[in-house]
N, C-alpha and C positions, 0 to 999 in steps of 0.2 A: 371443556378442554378439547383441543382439535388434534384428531389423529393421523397421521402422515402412517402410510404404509411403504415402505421403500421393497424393492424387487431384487435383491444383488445374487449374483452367480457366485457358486459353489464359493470361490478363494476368498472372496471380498465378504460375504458374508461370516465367514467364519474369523475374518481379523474382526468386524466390528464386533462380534460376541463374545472375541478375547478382552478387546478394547472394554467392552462394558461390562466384564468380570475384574477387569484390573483396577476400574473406576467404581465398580460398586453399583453404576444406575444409567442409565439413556442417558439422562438429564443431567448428571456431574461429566459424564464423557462428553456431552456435547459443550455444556459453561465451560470446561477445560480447552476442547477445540478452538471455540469463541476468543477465549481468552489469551490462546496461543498468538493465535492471527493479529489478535490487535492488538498484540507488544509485539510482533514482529513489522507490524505497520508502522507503529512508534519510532521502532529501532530506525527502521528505513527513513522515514520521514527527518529525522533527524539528522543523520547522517545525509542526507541530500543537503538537507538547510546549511550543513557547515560548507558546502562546497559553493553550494549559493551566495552566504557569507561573503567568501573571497573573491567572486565574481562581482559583487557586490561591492567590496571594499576597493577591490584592483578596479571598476569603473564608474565608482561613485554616482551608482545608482540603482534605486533598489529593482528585484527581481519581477515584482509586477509591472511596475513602470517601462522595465526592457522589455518585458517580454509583449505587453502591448505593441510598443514602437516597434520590436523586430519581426511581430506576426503581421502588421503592416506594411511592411519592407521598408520600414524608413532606413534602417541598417547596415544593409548588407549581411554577406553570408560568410565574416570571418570564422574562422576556424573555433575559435574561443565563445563565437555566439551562439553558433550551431550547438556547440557543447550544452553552454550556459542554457538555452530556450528545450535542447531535452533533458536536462535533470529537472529544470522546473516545470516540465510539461508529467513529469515520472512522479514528481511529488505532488500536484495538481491530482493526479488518478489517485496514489496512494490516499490525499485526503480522503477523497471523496468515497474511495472502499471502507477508509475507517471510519467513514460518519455514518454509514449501514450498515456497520457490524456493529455501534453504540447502542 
């Protein structure tokens, strides 16, 4: 088993000893933390996907296919693409934070 010794000042140390009085263990407070984060990545990722959806449906095409074409400039810089290329650049990071936190 490998042991991580963390260093925290006075304030921050004394939340996480409350944190793991209310949790019972290191290791339930942390799967709890874990766990937190990656239904809050869920939640986001989804919630992006339905706005992508309608970008989607409003240009009958999907959001990798755009977003290909408009990181190459085949596109241009409408207003709606701009939009469209950072939510799907926002859900692009989100994955990839939830596939290291699996």
């Amino acid at each position: 088993m490998a042991q991580i010794i963390l260093d925290f000042k006075s304030p921050i140390a004394n939340k996480f000893e409350k944190y793991i009085e209310l949790f019972g263990s290191q290791e339930l407070m942390f799967d709890k933390f874990i766990d937190y984060h990656i239904n809050r990545l869920k939640r986001e990722i989804a919630r992006m996907q339905d706005a992508l959806n309608k970008y989607e449906a409003q240009y009958n095409m999907k959001s990798k296919e755009f977003y290909q074409q408009f990181d190459n400039g085949e596109l241009g810089d409408k207003k709606d693409y701009m939009l469209w290329a950072g939510i799907y650049e926002l859900q692009m990071d989100s994955k990839q934070k939830l596939s290291k936190l699996k």
